[in-house]
N, C-alpha and C positions, 0 to 999 in steps of 0.2 A: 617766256624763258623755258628753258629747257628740263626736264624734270633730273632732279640729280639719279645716276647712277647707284648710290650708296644705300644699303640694306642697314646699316649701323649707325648709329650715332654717331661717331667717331671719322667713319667713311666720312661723312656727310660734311664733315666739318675739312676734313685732309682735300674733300673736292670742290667745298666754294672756295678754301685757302689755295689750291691752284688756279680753279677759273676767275677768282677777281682778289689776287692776294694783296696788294693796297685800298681795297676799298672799305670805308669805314662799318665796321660790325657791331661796334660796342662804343656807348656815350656812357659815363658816370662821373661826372661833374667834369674837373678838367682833365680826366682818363679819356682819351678816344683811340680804341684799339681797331688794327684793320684786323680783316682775316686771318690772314697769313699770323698778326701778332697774337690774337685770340687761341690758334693751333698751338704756336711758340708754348704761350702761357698754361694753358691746357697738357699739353705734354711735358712740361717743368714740374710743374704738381704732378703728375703721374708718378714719372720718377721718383718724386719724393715720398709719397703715397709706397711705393713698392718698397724704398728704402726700408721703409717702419715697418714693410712686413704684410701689405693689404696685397690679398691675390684674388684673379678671377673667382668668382662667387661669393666674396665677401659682400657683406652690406655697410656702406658707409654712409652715415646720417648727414643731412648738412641743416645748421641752425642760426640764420644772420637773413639780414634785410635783402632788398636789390639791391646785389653788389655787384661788381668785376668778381670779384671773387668767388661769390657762388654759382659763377657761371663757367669760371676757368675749374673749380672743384667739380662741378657735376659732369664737366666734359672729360674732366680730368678720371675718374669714376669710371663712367661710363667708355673709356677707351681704355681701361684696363681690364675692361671684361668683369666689374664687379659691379653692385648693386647701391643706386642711391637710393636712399630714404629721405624724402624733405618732409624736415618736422615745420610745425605750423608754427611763428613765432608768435601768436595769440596765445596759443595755452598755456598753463598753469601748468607748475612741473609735476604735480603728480599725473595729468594728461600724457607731457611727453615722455615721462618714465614710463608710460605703460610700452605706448608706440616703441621705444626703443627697445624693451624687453620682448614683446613681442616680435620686432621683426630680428632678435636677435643681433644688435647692432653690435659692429667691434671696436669702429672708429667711429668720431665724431670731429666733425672741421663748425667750429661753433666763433662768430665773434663775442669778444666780452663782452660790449654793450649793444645795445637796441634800443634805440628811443632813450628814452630816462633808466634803462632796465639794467639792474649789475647780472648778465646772463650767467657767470661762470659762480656768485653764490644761486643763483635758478640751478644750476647742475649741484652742488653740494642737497640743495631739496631732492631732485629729483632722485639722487642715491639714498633717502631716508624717508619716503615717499612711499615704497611699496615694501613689502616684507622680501627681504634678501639681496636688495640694492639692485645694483646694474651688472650683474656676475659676468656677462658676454662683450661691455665694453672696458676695453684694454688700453685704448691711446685714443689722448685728445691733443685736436691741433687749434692754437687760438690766432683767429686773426685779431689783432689790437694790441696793445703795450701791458695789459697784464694777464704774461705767462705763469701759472703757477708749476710748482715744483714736479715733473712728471711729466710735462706736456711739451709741444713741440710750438714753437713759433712758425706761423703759417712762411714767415718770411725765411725760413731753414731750408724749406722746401728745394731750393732749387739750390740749394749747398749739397742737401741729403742724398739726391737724386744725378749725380752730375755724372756716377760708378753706372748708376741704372743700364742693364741692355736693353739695345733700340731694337728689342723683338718685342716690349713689354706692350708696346701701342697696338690699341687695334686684333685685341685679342679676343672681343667680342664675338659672337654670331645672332644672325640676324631675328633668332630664338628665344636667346637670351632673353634673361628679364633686363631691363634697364633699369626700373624704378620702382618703387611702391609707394603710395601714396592711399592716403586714409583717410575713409570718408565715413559719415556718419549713418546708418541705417535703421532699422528696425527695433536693433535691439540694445545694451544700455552702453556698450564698448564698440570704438567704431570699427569699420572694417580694413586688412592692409585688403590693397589693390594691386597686382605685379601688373606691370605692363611693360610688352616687349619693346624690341629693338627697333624691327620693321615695322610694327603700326604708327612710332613716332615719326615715320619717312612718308610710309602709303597715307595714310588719314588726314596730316598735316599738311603735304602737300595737296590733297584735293581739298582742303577748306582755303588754302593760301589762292587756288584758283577759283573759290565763289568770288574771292574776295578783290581778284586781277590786283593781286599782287605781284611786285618786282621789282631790282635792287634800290629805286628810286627812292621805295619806301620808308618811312620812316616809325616805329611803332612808340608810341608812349607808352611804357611799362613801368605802371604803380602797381597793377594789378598782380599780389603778392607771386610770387615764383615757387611758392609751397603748393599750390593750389596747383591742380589737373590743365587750367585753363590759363595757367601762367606757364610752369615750366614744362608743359607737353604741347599744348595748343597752340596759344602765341609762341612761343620760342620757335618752335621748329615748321609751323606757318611761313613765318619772316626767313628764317636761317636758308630754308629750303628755296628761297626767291631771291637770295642773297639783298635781304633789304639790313636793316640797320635798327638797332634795341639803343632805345636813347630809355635809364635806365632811371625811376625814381625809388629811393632808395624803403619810402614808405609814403603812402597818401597822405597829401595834404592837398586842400583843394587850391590855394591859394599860388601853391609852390607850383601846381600843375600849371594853372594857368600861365606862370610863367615862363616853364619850361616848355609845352608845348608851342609856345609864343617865338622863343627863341631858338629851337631845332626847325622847326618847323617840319613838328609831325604831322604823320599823315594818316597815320591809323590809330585809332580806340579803341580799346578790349577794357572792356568795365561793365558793369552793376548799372542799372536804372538810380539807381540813391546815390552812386557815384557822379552819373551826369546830373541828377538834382542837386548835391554838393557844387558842383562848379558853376551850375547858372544862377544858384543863389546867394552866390560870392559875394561881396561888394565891392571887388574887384575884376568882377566881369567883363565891364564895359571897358575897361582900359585894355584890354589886351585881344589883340587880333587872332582869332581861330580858323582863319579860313583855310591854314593851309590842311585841317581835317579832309578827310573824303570817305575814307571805310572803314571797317574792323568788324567786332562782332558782341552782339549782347542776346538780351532775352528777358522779355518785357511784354508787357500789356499792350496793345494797341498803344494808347496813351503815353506810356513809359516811351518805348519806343520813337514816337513823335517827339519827345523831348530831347533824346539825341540828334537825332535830325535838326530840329532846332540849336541846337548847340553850335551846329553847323559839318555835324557828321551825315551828306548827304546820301552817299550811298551804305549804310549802316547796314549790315547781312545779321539778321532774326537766322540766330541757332537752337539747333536741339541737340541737348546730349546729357552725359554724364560722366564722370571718371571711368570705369567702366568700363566704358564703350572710346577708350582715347579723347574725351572729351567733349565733341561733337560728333553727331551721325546723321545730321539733316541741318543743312546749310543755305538759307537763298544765295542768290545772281545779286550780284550786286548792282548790275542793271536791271532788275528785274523793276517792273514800275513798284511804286513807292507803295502805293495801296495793299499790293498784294505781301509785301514785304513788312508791311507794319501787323499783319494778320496769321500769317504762319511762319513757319521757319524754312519749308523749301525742301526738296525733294532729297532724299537718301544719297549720301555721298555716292561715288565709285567703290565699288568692296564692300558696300553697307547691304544688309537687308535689313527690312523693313517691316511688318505688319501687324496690325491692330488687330488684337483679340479680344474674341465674345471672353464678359467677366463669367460666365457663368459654362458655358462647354469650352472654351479655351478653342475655339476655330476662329480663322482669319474672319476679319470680317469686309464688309463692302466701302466702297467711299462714302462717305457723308456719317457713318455712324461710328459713336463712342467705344472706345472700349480698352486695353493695357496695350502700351506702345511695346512690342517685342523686338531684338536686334540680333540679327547673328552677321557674324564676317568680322566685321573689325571691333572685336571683345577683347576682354582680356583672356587667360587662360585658368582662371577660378582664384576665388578668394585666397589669400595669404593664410596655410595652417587650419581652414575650417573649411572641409571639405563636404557637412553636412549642406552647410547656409549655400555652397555653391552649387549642390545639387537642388538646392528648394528653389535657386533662381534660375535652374535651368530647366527649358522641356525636351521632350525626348528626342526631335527630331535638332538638337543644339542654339533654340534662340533664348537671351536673356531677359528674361522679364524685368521688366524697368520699374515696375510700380508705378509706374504716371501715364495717365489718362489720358487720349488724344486720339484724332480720326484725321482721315485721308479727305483733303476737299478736292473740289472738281478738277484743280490742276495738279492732284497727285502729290500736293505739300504738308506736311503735318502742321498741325494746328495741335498746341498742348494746350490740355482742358483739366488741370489737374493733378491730384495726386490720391494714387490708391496706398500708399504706402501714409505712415505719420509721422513723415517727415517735417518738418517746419524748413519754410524759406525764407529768412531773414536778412536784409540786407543783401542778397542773393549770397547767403550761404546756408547750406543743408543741416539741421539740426535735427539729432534725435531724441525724442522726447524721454525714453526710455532714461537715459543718460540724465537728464536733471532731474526728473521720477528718481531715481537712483541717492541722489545726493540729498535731495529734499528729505527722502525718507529714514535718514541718517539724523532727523532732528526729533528732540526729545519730545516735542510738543505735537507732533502730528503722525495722525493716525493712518492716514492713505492719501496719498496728491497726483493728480492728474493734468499733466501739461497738454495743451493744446494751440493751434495758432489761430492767433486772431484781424482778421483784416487790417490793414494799417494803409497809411495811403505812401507814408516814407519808405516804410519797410520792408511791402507786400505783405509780409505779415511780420505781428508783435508777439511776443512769447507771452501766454498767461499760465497760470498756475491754482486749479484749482482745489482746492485743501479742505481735508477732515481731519478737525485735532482731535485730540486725545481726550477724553471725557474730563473736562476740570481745567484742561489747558488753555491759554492762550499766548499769544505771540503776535507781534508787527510785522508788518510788510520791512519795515526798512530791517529789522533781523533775520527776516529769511532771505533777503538779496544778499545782505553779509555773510551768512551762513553758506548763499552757495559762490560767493566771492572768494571761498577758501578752496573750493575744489575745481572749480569752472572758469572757463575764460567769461570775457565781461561780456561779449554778444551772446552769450550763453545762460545769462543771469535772468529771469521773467521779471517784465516790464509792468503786467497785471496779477494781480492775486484777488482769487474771493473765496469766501470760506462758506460752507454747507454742512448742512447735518446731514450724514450717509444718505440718510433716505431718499434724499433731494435729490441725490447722482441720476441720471436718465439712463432706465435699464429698457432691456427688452422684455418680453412675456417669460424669457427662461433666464432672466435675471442677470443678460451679461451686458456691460459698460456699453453703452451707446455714445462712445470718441466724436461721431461727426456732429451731436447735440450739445458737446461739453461748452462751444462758445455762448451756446443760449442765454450760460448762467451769468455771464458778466453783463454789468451795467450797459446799456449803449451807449459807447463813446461819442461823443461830437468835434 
């Protein structure tokens, strides 16, 4: 296939709706919209979106499962030349009040429910959550049946917008931020990420082609659409090949199987613990996956062979990060199997590349360790903290990744690691700082120290190691409650063990030795 023309989001969308304007784009249950009707619906919200008042540079939040709707919203958004924010719908509302205060949000398109979850009293927390409420958001629009007094039904939309001028589309530039999105780092609040217009067209499309995809395609999408690797990666991978988003609306593995069963997907985009989730179904065996063939994850040798197993045979081993557009090192998805189960494949198009010495910051050679650096297709610096964005830049412009990895003989990276303390659980990035943070908020303890611990489901388990207060004591099962109130539940530590100060493993000048802290737990079997 032809690479799209379009520098925009928006573009993007106006030029597979010309070149295949009936062909199917979007599955959500019995919703199957073509292109052309995806455009339609996309610029109906727009309109409506301008009606209320949202203009180019606005950020508009969106907070709801895989829907039709968060996709006609985010296009919608982004072809008025204004800024999405996808909040996670894991968090806890004092989480998402931060996210929306910080990126200044105005508008918010939220459904009421989510799973069992009443979202819209979650937003009444989230405005009594932080000292001063939500001062910058102004209008909320709710998809579902309960509107409260003040807000817009998402179904208005295309009432509201009918006046709208047909100059409002496509107001973008290809500069533009489209999105911000927020990940977890270093330190104890996570970071926003802006990322532009063009890298979601240039980087998407060269991983769509590790992956030889095209419109035939079909992508199973559980994999949340808040995430880097949802609504920037996969989406505009597929969109850009004109293939087709059969859409789940949250994981469940059992529901997968049957929808992948019955679409007859063809691509995987998930988690090593996600494909372990569906081969340990008990509903495995009844359901046909052959029509699997590619997508993309990132795994262990191991992990890895377990998708393949599943019966995703050409499975492309990625490397990336939000970032960096999500991935920056993609295998061939012919590439033979061996070599693909062990590294992730050579530097996109537009990507640079190179492994630095940890200690004088010079490139280093193939075969040896050292911080995976990226320039070319980055973002253009942290959201509002222009300190952190200079500490992850060097001088000549590549980002320092914090993860550890060397160049092997066929010029593929191989990730060996993390220099950063970040935890990967469940293949999502946690920062440890952040539940250090919350822990520390309890009456009984003196100093806590999270670190990750090997797990074979989870890559790594969250532990938490703790000094209480002289006289204190406390449960495990009260400090998972305790951080039940401020954290989402992947975020809660799975292990806990308690020490007396002295016991912490220092150095000779007395400073926390973090890569020794698993020592202190029991060994698990």
């Amino acid at each position: 296939m032809q690479k799209p023309q379009a520098r925009t989001a928006s573009a993007l969308l106006d030029e597979m709706a010309r070149r295949q304007p009936d062909w199917e784009a979007v599955v959500d249950g019995p919703r199957r919209w073509s292109y052309a009707q995806l455009a339609r619906e996309s610029q109906t919200v727009a309109g409506g979106l301008w009606a209320l008042g949202v203009r180019p540079g606005d950020r508009v939040a969106i907070l709801m499962g895989n829907r039709a709707e968060w996709l006609s919203s985010y296009f919608a958004i982004l072809g008025l030349g204004a800024t999405a924010v996808a909040l996670n719908t894991w968090l806890t509302p004092p989480e998402q009040a931060y996210q929306l205060n910080h990126a200044e949000v105005t508008t918010l398109i939220l459904a009421d429910r989510f799973r069992e979850r009443d979202v819209l009293a979650e937003l009444e927390q989230m405005r009594t959550a932080v000292s001063g409420g939500l001062p910058s958001l102004t209008r909320l629009i709710v998809v579902g049946d309960q509107v409260p007094d003040g807000a817009t039904a998402f179904g208005d939309l295309a009432c509201l917008g009918a006046a709208a001028p047909d100059n409002i589309w496509g107001a973008a530039k290809p500069d533009d931020v489209a999105c911000i999105l927020y990940t977890s780092g270093s330190t104890a609040r996570p970071k926003g990420v802006p990322l532009q217009h063009w890298g979601l067209i240039d980087n998407m499309w060269e991983i769509g082609e590790r992956m030889h995809l095209g419109p035939d395609d079909r992508l199973w999408f559980a994999v949340s659409l808040f995430w880097s690797f949802g609504c920037v990666n996969a989406l505009f991978a597929v969109l850009s090949h004109g293939g087709r988003l059969v859409l789940q609306h949250h994981f469940d593995a059992g529901e997968a199987l049957r929808l992948i069963e019955a679409e007859r997907c063809t691509v995987f985009y998930g988690t090593p613990n996600i494909a372990l989730a569906l081969a340990e179904h008990p509903d495995r065996a009844r359901h046909d996956l052959s029509s699997l063939r590619t997508g993309a994850a990132i795994g262990t040798p191991e992990q890895m062979q377990l998708i393949v197993d599943l019966g995703v045979r050409n499975i492309c081993n990625v490397y990336g990060l939000t970032e960096a557009y999500g991935n920056s090192a993609v295998t061939d998805a012919s590439a033979p199997l061996a070599q693909r189960l062990m590294a992730s494949g050579e530097p996109l198009a537009g990507v640079e590349l190179q492994i630095l010495d940890l200690e004088t910051g010079q490139p280093q050679s193939q075969g040896q360790v050292g911080e995976i650096a990226l320039r070319g297709h980055i973002m253009p610096g942290y959201l509002n903290d222009p300190d952190t964005t200079a500490a992850s830049m060097t001088d000549d412009g590549f980002l320092l990744t914090g993860d550890l990895g060397l160049l092997d003989g066929n010029g593929w990276v191989q990730f060996q690691g993390r220099r950063k303390e970040l935890i990967k659980s469940g293949g999502i990035n946690i920062a440890p700082a952040e539940i250090e943070a919350v822990l520390r908020t309890h009456a009984a303890i003196e100093s806590v120290f999270i670190t990750g611990l090997a797990d074979a489901r989870l890559d790594q388990a969250i532990g938490a190691v703790v000094v209480l207060e002289a006289g204190a004591s406390v449960s495990e099962d009260a400090l998972r409650q305790h951080c039940r109130h401020s954290l989402a539940a992947y975020k809660v530590p799975q292990h806990f063990v308690f020490v007396a100060a002295k016991d912490l493993p220092v150095t000779s000048t007395e400073k926390l030795q973090r890569n020794r802290l698993a020592d202190l737990f029991p060994i698990r079997r």
